[in-house]
ROTOR-418751 format. One record per residue (C-alpha): residue number from 1; residue in three letters; x, y, z. Coordinates in nm, 2 decimals, always signed. Example, Ala and Ser with C-alpha at 12.3 -4.5 7.8 and 13.67 -1.06 7.14 Angstrom:
# ROTOR-418751
<i->1 aa->ALA c1->+1.23 c2->-0.45 c3->+0.78>
<i->2 aa->SER c1->+1.37 c2->-0.11 c3->+0.71>
//
This chain:
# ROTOR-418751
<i->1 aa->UNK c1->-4.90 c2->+0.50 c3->-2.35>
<i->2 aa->UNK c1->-4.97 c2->+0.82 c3->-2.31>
<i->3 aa->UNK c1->-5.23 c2->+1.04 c3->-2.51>
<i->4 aa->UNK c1->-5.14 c2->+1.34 c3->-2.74>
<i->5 aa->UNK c1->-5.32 c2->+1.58 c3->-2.46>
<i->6 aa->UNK c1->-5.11 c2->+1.43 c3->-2.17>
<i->7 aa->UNK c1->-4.82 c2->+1.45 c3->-2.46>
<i->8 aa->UNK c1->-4.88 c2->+1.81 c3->-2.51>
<i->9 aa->UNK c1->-4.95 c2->+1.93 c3->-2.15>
<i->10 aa->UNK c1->-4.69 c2->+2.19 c3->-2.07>
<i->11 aa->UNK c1->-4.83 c2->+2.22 c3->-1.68>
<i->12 aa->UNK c1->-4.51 c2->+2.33 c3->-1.46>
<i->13 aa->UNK c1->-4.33 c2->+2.40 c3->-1.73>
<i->14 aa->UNK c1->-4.10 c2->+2.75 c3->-1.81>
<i->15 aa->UNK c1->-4.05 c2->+2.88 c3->-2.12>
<i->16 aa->UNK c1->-3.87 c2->+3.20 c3->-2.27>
<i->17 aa->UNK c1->-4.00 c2->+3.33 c3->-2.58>
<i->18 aa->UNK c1->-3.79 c2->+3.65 c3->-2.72>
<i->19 aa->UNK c1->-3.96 c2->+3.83 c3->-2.97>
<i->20 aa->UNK c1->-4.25 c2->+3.79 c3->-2.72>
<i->21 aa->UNK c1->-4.44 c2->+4.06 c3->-2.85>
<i->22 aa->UNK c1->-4.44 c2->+4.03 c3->-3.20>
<i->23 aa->UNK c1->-4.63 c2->+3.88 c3->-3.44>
<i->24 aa->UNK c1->-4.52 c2->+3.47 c3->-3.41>
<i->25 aa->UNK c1->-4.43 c2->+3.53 c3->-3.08>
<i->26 aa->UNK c1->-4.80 c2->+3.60 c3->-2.96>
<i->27 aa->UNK c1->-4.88 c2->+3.34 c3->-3.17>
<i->28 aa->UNK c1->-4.64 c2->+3.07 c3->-3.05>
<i->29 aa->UNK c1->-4.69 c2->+3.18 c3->-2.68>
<i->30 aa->UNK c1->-5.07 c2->+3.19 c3->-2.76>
<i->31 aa->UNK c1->-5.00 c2->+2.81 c3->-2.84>
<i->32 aa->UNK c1->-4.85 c2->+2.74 c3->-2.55>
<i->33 aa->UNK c1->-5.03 c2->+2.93 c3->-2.28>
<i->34 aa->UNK c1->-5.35 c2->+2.71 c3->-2.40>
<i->35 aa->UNK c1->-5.15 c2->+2.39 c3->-2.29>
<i->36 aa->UNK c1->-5.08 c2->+2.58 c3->-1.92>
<i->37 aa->UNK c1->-4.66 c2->+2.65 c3->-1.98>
<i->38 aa->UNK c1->-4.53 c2->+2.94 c3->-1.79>
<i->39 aa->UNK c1->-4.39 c2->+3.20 c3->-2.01>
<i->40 aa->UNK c1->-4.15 c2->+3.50 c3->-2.01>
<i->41 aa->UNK c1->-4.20 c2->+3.77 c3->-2.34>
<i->42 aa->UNK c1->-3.88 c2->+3.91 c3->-2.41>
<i->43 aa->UNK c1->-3.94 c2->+4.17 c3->-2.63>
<i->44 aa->UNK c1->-3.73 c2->+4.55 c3->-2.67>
<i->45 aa->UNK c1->-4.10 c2->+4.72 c3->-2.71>
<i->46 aa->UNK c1->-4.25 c2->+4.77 c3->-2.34>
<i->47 aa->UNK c1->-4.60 c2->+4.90 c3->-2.44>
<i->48 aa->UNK c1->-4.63 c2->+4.58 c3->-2.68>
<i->49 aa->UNK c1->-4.50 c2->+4.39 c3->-2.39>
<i->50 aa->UNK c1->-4.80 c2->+4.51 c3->-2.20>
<i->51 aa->UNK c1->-5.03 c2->+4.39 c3->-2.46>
<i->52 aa->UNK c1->-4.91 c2->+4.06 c3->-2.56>
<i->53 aa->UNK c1->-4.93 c2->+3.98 c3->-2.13>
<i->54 aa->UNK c1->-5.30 c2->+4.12 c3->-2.14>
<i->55 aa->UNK c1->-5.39 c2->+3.93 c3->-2.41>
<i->56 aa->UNK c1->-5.23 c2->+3.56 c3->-2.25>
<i->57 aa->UNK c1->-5.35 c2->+3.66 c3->-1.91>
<i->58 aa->UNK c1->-5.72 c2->+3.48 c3->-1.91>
<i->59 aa->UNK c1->-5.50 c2->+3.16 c3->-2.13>
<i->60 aa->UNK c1->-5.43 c2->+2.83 c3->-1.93>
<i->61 aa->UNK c1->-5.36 c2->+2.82 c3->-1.63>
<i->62 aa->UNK c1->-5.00 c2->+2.95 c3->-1.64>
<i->63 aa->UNK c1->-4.81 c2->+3.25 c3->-1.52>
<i->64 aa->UNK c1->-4.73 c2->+3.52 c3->-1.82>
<i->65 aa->UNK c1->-4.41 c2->+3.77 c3->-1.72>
<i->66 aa->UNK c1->-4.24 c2->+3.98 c3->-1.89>
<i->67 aa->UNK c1->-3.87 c2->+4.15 c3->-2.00>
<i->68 aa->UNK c1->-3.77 c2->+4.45 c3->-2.17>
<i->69 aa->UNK c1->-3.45 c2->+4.38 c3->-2.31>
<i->70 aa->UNK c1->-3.27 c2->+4.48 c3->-2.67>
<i->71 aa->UNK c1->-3.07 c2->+4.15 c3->-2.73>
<i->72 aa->UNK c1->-2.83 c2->+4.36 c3->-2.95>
<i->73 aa->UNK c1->-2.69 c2->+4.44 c3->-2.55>
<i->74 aa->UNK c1->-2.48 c2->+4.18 c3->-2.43>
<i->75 aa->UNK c1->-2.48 c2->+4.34 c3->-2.13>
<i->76 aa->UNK c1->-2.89 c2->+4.33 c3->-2.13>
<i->77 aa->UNK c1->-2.85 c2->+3.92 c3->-2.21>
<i->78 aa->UNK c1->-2.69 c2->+3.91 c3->-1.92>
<i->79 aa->UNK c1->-2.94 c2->+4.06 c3->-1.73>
<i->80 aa->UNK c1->-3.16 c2->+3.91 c3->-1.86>
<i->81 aa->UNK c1->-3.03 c2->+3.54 c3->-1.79>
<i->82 aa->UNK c1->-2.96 c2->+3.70 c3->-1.40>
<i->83 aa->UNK c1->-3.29 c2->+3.75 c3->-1.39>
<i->84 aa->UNK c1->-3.43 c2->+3.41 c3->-1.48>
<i->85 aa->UNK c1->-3.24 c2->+3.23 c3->-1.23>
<i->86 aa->UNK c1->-3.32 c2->+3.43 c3->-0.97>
<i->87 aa->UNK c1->-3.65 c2->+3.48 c3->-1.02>
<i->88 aa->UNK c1->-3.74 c2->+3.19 c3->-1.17>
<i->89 aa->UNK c1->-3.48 c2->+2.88 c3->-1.09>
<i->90 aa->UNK c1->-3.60 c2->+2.65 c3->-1.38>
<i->91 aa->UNK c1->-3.62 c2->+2.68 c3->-1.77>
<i->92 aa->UNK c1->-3.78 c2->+2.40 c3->-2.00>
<i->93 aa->UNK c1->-3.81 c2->+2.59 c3->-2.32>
<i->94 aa->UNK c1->-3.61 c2->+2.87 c3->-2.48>
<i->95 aa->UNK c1->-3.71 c2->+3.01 c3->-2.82>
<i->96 aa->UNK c1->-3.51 c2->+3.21 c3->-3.01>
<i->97 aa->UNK c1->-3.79 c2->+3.43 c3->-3.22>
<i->98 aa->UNK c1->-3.65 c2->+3.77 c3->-3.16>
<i->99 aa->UNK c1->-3.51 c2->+3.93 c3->-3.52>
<i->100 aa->UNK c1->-3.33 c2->+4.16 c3->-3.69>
<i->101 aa->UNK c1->-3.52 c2->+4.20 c3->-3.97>
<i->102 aa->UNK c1->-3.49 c2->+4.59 c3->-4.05>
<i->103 aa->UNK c1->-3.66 c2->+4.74 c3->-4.34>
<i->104 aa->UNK c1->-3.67 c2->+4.94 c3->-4.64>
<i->105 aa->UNK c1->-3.56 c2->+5.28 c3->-4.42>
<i->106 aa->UNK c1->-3.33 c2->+5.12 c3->-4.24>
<i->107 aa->UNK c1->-2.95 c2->+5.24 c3->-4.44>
<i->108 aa->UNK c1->-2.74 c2->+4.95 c3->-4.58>
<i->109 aa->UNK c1->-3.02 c2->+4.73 c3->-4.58>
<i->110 aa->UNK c1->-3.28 c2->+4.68 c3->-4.83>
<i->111 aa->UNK c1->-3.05 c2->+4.75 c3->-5.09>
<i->112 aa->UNK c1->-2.83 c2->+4.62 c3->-5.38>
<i->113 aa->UNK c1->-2.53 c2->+4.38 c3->-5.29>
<i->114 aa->UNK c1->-2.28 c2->+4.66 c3->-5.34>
<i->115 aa->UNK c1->-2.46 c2->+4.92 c3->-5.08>
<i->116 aa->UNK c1->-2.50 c2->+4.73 c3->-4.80>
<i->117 aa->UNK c1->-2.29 c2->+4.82 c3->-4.50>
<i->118 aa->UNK c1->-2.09 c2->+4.61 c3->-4.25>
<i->119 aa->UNK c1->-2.23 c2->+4.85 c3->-3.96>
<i->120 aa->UNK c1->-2.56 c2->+4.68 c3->-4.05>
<i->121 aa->UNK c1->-2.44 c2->+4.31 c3->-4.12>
<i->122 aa->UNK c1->-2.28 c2->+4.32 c3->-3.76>
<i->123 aa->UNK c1->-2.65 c2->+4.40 c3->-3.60>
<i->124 aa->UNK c1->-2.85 c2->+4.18 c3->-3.80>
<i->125 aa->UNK c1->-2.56 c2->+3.89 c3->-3.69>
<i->126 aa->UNK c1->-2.59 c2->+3.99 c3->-3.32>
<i->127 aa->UNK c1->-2.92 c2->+3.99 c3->-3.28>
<i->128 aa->UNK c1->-3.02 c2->+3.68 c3->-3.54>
<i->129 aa->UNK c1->-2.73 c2->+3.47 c3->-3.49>
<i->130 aa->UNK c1->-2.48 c2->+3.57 c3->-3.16>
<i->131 aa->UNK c1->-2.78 c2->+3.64 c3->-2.90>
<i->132 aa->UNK c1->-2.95 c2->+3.27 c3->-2.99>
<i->133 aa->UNK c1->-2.64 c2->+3.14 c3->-2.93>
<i->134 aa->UNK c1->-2.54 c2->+3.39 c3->-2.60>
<i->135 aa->UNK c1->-2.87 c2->+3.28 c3->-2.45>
<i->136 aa->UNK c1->-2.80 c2->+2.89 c3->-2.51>
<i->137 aa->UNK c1->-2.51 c2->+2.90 c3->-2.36>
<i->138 aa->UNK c1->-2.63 c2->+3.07 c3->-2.09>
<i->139 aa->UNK c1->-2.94 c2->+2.92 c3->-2.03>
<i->140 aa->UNK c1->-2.82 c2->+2.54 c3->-2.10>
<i->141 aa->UNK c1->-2.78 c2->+2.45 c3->-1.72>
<i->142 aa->UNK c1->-3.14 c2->+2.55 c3->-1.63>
<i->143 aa->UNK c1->-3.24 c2->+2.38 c3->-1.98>
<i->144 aa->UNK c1->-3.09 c2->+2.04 c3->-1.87>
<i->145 aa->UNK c1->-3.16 c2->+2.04 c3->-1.49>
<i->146 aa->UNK c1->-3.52 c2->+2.01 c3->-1.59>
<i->147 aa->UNK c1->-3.50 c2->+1.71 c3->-1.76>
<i->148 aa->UNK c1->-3.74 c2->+1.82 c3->-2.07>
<i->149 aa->UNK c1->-3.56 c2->+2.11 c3->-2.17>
<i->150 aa->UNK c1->-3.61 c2->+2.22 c3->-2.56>
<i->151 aa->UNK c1->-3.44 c2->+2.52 c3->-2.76>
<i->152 aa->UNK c1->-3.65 c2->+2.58 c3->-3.10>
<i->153 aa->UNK c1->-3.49 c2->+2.87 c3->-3.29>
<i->154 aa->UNK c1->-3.65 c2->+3.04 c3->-3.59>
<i->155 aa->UNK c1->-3.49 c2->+3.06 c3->-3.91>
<i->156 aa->UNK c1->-3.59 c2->+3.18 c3->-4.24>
<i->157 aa->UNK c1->-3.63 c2->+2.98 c3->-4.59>
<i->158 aa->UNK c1->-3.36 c2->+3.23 c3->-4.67>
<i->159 aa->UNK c1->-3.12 c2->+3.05 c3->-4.46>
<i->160 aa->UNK c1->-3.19 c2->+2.75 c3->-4.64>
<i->161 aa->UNK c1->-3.27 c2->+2.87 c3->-5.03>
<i->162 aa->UNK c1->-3.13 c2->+3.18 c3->-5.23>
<i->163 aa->UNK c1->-3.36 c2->+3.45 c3->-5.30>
<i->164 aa->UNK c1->-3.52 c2->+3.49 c3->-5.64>
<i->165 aa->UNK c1->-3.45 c2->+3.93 c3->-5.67>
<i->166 aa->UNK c1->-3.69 c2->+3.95 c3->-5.97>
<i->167 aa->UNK c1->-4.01 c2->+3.88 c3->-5.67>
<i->168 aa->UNK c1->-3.88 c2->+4.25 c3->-5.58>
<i->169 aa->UNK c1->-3.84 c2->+4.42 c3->-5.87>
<i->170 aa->UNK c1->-4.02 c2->+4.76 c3->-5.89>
<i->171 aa->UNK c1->-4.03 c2->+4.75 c3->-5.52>
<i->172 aa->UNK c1->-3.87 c2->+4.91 c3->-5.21>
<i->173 aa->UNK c1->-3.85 c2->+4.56 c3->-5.08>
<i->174 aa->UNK c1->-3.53 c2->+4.36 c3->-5.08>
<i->175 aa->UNK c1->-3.31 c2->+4.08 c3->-4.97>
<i->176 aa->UNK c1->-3.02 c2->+4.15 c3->-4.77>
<i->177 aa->UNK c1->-2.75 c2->+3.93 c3->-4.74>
<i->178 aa->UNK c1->-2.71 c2->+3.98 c3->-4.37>
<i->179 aa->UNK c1->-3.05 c2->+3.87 c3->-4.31>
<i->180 aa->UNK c1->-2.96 c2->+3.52 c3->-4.53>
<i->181 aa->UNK c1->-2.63 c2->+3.46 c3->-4.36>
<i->182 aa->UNK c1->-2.72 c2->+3.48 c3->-4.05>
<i->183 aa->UNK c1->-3.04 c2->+3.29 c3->-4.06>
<i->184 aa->UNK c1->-2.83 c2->+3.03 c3->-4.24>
<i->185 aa->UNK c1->-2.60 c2->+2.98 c3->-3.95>
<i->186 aa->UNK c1->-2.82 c2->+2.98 c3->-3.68>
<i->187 aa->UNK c1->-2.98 c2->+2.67 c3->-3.88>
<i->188 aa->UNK c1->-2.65 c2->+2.55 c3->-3.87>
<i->189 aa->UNK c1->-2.59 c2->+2.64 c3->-3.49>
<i->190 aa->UNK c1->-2.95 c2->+2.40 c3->-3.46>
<i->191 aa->UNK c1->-2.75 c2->+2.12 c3->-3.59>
<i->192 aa->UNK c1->-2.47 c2->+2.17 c3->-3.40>
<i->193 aa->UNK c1->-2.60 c2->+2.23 c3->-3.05>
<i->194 aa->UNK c1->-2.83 c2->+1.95 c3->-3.09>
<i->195 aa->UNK c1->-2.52 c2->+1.68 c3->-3.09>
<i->196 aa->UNK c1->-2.32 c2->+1.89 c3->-2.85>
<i->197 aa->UNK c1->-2.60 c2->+1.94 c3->-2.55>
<i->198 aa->UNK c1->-2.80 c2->+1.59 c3->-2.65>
<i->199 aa->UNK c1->-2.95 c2->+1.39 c3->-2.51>
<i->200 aa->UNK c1->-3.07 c2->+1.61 c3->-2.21>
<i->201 aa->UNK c1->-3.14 c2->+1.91 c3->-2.44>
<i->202 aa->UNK c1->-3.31 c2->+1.88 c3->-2.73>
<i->203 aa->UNK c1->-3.29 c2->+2.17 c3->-3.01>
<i->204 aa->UNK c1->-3.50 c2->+2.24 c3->-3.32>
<i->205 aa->UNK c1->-3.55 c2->+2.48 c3->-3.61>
<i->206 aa->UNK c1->-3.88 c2->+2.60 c3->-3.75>
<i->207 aa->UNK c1->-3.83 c2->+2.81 c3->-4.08>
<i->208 aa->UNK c1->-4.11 c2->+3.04 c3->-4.24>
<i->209 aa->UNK c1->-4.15 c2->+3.13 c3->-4.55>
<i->210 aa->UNK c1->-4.29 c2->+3.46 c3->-4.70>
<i->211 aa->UNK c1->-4.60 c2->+3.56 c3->-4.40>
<i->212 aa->UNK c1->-4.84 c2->+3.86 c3->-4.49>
<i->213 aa->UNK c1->-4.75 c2->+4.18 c3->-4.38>
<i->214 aa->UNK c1->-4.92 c2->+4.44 c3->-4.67>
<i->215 aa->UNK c1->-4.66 c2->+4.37 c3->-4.89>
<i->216 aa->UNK c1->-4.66 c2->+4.54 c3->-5.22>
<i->217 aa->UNK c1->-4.92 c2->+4.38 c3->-5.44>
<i->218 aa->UNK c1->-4.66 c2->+4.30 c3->-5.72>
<i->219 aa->UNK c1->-4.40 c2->+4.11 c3->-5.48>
<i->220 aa->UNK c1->-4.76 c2->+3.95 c3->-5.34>
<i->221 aa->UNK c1->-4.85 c2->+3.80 c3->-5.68>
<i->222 aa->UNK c1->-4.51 c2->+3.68 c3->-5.76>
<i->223 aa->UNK c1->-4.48 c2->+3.49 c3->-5.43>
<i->224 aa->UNK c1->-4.83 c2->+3.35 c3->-5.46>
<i->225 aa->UNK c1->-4.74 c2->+3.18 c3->-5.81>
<i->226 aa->UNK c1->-4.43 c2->+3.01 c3->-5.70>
<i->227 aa->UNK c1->-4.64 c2->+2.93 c3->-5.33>
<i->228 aa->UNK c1->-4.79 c2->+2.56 c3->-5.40>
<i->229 aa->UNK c1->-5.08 c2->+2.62 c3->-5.10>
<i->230 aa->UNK c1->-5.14 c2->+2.97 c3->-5.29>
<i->231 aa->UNK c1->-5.12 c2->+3.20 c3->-4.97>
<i->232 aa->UNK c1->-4.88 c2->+3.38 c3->-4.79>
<i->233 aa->UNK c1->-4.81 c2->+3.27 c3->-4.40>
<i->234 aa->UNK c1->-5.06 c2->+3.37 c3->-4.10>
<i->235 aa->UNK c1->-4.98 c2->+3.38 c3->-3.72>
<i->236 aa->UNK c1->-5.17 c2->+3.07 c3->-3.66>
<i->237 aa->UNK c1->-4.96 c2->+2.89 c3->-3.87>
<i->238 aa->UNK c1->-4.68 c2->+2.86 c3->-3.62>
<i->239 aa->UNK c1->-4.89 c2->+2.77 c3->-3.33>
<i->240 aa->UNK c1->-4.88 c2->+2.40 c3->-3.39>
<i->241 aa->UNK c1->-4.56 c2->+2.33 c3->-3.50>
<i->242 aa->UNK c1->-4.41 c2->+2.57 c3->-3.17>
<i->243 aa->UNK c1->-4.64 c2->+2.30 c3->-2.94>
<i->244 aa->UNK c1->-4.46 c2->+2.05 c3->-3.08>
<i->245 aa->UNK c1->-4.17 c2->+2.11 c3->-3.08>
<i->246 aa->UNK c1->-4.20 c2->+2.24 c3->-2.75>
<i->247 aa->UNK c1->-4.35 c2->+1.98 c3->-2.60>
<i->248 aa->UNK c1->-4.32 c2->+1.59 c3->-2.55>
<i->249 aa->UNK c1->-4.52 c2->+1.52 c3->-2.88>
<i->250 aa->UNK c1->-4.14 c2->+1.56 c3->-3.01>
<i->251 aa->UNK c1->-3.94 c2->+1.39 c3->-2.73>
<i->252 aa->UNK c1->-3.76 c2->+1.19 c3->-3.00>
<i->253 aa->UNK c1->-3.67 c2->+1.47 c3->-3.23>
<i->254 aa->UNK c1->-3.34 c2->+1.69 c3->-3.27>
<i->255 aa->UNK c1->-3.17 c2->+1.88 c3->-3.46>
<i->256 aa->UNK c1->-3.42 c2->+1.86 c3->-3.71>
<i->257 aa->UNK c1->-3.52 c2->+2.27 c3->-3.95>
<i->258 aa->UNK c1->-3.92 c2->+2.27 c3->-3.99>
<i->259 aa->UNK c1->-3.98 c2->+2.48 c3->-4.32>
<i->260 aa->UNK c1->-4.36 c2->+2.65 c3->-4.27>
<i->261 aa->UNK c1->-4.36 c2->+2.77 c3->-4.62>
<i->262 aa->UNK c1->-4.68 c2->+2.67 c3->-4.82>
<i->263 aa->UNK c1->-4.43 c2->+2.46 c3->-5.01>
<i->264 aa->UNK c1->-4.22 c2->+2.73 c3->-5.14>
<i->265 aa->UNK c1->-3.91 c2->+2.54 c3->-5.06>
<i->266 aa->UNK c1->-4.05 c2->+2.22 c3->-5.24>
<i->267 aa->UNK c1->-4.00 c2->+2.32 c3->-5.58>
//
C-alpha cells in the first residue's frame, strides 16, 4: 500500500491551470508545485503571468510555463491546445479556474434581473461554461494517453444554491444570473463528462463559497451570520482539496462537486 506522500507525488506529471494568475490559481498551483507537477498558467494578464511564474519558480522540483491567452477567443483555445501538444506531448491534469466574473462597472452585470444584457450573458457563458468544455474536448487525448489524467473545474455555490439578494442590499454588489447559470451547467458538464470519458479520465468539481475580497462591510456581516465556520474563504483554502483532486489520493473519485463554503451550503 502506498502512503499518502507517494499518493500525492505529482513528479512527471503536467498540469494546466487557467486562471493561473489569479487569486485560487496561485493558490492551487502553489499546491501542486510543492508536490513537483509541471504546470502551465493560463492567464489573459501577462505581467501577473510573470509574477505567479516568479513566485512557483524556487517550488518543487517542477517546471512552471506560462500562456497568454483570453479564453473568450476560440481561436486563442486553439492556440493554445497547438501549443501543448507541441511543446509539451503529455497532459495529466486540466483545471478549469479561469472566470468571468465581471463586476459592479461592468454594464449588464451587477444589476437587477430586468437590466441585464444578453451581450453580457453570452461572455460570462463562453468563458465559464463553453471554454471548460472547448479545452476538454480538446485536451481529452493527451488527458487519457497518460493514464492518470484528471479535469477539476471550478464552480460556484451559486451553481448549486439560489442567491439570497437581501446579502446585497445597499450595496453596488450583485448577483447576476449569467454568473449562476453558467456555473450551474458546468457542474453539470462535471457529471456528464465524468461517465462519458471514465474510466481513463477522471473529472471533478470544487465549488467556493463567498472568499474575501474587501467586500462591503454590510454584505461581509450578512454572509458571516449565515457562514457556520464564521469566516469568509482564503486562498489556502483550495490548496488541499486541488491536491486531491488532482492527485492519486482521489483515484477512486468522479464526478463528484466539492463545496468549500464554511458550510454556507449546509443550512
Amino acid at each position: 500500500m502506498r502512503t499518502i506522500s507517494e499518493l500525492s507525488d505529482l513528479t512527471g506529471r503536467m498540469a494546466i491551470i487557467t486562471g493561473g494568475a489569479g487569486h485560487i490559481g496561485r493558490a492551487m498551483a502553489t499546491a501542486l508545485a510543492e508536490h513537483h507537477c509541471n504546470i502551465l498558467l493560463v492567464d489573459r494578464d501577462p505581467d501577473a503571468l510573470v509574477r505567479a511564474a516568479n513566485e512557483l519558480s524556487d517550488i518543487g522540483t517542477g517546471r512552471i510555463h506560462t500562456a497568454t491567452v483570453d479564453l473568450e477567443s476560440e481561436a486563442q483555445r486553439l492556440s493554445l491546445v497547438n501549443r501543448v501538444q507541441a511543446d509539451f506531448g503529455r497532459l495529466d491534469i486540466l483545471i478549469n479556474n479561469a472566470g468571468f466574473v465581471g463586476d459592479s462597472q461592468l454594464e449588464g452585470w451587477a444589476v437587477p434581473f430586468d437590466q441585464q444584457r444578453i451581450d453580457t450573458w453570452r461572455r460570462a457563458v463562453e468563458v465559464n461554461l463553453t471554454a471548460p468544455f472547448h479545452l476538454s474536448q480538446a485536451l481529452s487525448p493527451l488527458l487519457r494517453a497518460g493514464g492518470k489524467g484528471s479535469i477539476i473545474n471550478l464552480g460556484s455555490i451559486y451553481g448549486v444554491l439560489g442567491p439570497d439578494l437581501g446579502l446585497y442590499a445597499g450595496t453596488t454588489m450583485g448577483n447576476p444570473g449569467a454568473y449562476a447559470a453558467s456555473k450551474g451547467g458546468l457542474l453539470q458538464l462535471t457529471r456528464w463528462l465524468s461517465t462519458s470519458l471514465a474510466p481513463s479520465i477522471r473529472v471533478n468539481s470544487i465549488s467556493p463559497g463567498g472568499l474575501a475580497r474587501g467586500q462591503d462591510e454590510r454584505f461581509t456581516a450578512r454572509y458571516l451570520a449565515r457562514t457556520p465556520l464564521g469566516r469568509m474563504g482564503g486562498e489556502e483554502d483550495f490548496k488541499g482539496v486541488a491536491l486531491f483532486l488532482a492527485s492519486d489520493l482521489s483515484a477512486w473519485i468522479t464526478g463528484q462537486n466539492i463545496l468549500v463554503d464554511g458550510g454556507w451550503s449546509a443550512w
